[in-house]
C-alpha positions in Angstrom: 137.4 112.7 -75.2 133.9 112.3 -75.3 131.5 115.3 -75.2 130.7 117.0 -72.1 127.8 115.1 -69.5 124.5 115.8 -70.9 122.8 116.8 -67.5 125.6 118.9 -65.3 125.6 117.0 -62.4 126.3 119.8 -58.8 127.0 118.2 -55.7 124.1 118.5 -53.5 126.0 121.1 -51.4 125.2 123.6 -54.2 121.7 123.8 -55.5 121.5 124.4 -59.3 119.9 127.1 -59.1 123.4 128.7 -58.3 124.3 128.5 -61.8 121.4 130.4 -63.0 121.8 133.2 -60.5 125.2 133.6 -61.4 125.5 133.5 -65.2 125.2 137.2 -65.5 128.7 137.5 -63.9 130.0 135.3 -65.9 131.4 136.6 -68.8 128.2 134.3 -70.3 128.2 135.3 -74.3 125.3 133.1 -75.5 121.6 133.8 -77.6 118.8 133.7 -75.5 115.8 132.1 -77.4 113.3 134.2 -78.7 110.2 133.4 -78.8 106.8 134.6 -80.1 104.9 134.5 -76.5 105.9 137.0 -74.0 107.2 134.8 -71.8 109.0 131.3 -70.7 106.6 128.4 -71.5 105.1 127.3 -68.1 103.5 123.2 -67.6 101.7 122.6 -64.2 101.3 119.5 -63.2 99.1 117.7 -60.3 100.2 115.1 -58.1 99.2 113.2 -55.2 101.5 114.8 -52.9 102.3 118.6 -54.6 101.5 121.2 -57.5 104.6 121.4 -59.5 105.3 124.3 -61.8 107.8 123.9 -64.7 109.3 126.6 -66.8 112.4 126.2 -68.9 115.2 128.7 -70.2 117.4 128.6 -73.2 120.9 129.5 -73.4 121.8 128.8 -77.4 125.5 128.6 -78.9 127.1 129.7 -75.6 130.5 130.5 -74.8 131.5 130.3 -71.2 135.4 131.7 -70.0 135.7 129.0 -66.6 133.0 127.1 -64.9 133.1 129.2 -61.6 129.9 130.2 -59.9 128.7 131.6 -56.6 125.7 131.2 -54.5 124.2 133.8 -54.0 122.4 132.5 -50.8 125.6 131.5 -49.3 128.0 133.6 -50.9 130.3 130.5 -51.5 132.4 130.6 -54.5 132.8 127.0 -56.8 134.1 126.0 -59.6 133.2 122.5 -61.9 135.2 120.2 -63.8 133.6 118.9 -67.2 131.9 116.2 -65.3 130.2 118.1 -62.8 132.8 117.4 -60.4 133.0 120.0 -57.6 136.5 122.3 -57.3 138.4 119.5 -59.0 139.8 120.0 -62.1 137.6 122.5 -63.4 136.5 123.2 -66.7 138.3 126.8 -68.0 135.9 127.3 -71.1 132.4 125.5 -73.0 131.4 126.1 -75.9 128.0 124.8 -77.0 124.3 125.4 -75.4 122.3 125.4 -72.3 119.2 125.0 -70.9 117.9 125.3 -67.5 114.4 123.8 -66.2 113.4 125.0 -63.2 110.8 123.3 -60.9 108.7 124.8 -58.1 106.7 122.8 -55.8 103.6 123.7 -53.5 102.0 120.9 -50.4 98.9 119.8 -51.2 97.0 119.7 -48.0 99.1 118.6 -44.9 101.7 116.6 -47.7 105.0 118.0 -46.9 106.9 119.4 -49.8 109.2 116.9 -51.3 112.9 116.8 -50.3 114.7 115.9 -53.3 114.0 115.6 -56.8 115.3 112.4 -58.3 116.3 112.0 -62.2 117.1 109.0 -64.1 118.6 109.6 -67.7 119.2 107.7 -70.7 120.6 108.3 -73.9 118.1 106.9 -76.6 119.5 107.5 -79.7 122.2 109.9 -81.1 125.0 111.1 -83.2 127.1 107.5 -84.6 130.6 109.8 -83.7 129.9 110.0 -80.1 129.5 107.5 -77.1 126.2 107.9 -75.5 127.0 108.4 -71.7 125.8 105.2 -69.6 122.2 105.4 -67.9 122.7 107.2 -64.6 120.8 108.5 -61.9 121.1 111.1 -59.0 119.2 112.8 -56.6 118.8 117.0 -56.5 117.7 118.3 -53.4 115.0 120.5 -53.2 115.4 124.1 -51.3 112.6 126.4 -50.5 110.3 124.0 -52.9 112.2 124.7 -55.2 115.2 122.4 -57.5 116.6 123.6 -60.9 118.3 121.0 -63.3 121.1 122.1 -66.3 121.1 120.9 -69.2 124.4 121.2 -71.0 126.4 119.9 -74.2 129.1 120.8 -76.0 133.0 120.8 -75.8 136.3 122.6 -74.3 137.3 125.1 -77.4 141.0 124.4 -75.8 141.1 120.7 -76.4 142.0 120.2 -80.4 141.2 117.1 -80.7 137.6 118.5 -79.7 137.4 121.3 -81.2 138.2 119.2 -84.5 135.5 116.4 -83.4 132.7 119.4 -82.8 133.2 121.6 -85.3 130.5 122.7 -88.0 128.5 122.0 -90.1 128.3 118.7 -89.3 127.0 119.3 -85.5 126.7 116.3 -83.4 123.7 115.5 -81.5 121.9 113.7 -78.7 118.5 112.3 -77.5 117.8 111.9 -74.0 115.1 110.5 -72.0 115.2 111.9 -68.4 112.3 110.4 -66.0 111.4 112.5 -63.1 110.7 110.9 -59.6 109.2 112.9 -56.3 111.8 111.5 -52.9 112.0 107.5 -53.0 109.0 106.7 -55.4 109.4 104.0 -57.4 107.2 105.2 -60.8 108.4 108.7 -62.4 105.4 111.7 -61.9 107.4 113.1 -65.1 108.9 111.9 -68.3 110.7 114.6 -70.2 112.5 114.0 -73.4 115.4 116.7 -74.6 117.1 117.0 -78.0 121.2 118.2 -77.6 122.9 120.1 -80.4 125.8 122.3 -80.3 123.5 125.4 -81.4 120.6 124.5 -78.6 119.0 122.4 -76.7 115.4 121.5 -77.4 112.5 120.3 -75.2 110.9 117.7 -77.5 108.1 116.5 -75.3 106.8 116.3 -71.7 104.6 113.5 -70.4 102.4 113.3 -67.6 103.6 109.5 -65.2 101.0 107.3 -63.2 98.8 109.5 -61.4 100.1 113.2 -62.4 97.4 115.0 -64.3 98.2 118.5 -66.3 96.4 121.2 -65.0 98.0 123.8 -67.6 100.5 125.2 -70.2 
């Protein structure tokens, strides 16, 4: 079995913003990464249509007892399988590391915020004992201009043949491109590259599309 989906994919009936509400009450064990500035790293970028604000946070070498998560706008209760896959057949433990970028929008002028964030990913290069996942793309909808995407890899501790393929030292990892696009564009305001190891997840670059300009870090 190969490892677990690179980018979590929620239905769009559950914003992902659910998961990062809820992980306190989760039974989450994992290292939050320190770092030497006193807070999360902030990018602001400019576009045509919106400001966008990006901050990401870091969940390394996490242990998670069963996918299950509620919203804490709706107060609906979910639970998702290894592939994202709402109330299937749901994952009952991770091991391996997080990270969550979270993305707020403001209009510019009389431009309405956008509705959805769409991502495209691709798998660029990694680890020769895993199969890259195919190139896939998804839209995230965008509530109170605001959309938060998960980052997650790593592997079901209850699965030996796994837990065998995963364990250390020899950790596997994973490069990914992900390229951002605002509604139905057709070029990406946002390309964001993302290294995946067992022991973290790593933001290896951010760069600016066709007529986004940064404004700040």
């Amino acid at each position: 079995m190969a490892a677990l989906p690179n980018t979590m994919a929620f239905s769009q009936n559950h914003d992902r913003r659910s998961f990062l509400r809820s992980l306190a009450a989760l039974g989450l064990a994992a290292k939050t990464r320190k770092s030497e500035k006193p807070s999360e790293p902030v990018y602001r970028f400019l576009t045509p249509a919106c400001e966008v604000r990006m901050t990401v946070q870091y969940f390394d070498s996490s242990s998670i007892k069963g996918f299950r998560f509620r919203d804490r706008l709706t107060n609906h209760g979910f639970c998702l399988s290894a592939a994202g896959e709402q109330n299937g057949v749901c994952l009952e433990r991770f091991v391996g590391s997080l990270a969550i970028a979270r993305y707020d929008f403001r209009s510019r002028l009389s431009s309405p915020a956008p509705f959805h964030l769409r991502e495209r990913v691709l798998t660029i290069d990694h680890d020769s004992r895993i199969s890259p996942r195919p190139p896939f793309e998804r839209a995230l909808p965008v509530e109170r201009e605001v959309v938060s995407d998960i980052q997650a890899f790593g592997y079901n501790p209850d699965d030996a043949e796994q837990a065998a393929s995963y364990a250390k030292p020899f950790t596997l990892w994973s490069l990914l491109r992900q390229d951002l696009y605002l509604n139905d564009q057709a070029k990406a305001f946002l390309i964001v590259h993302w290294k995946h190891t067992l022991d973290l997840i790593s933001l290896v670059d951010v760069i600016p599309g066709d007529g986004t300009q940064v404004v700040g870090e």
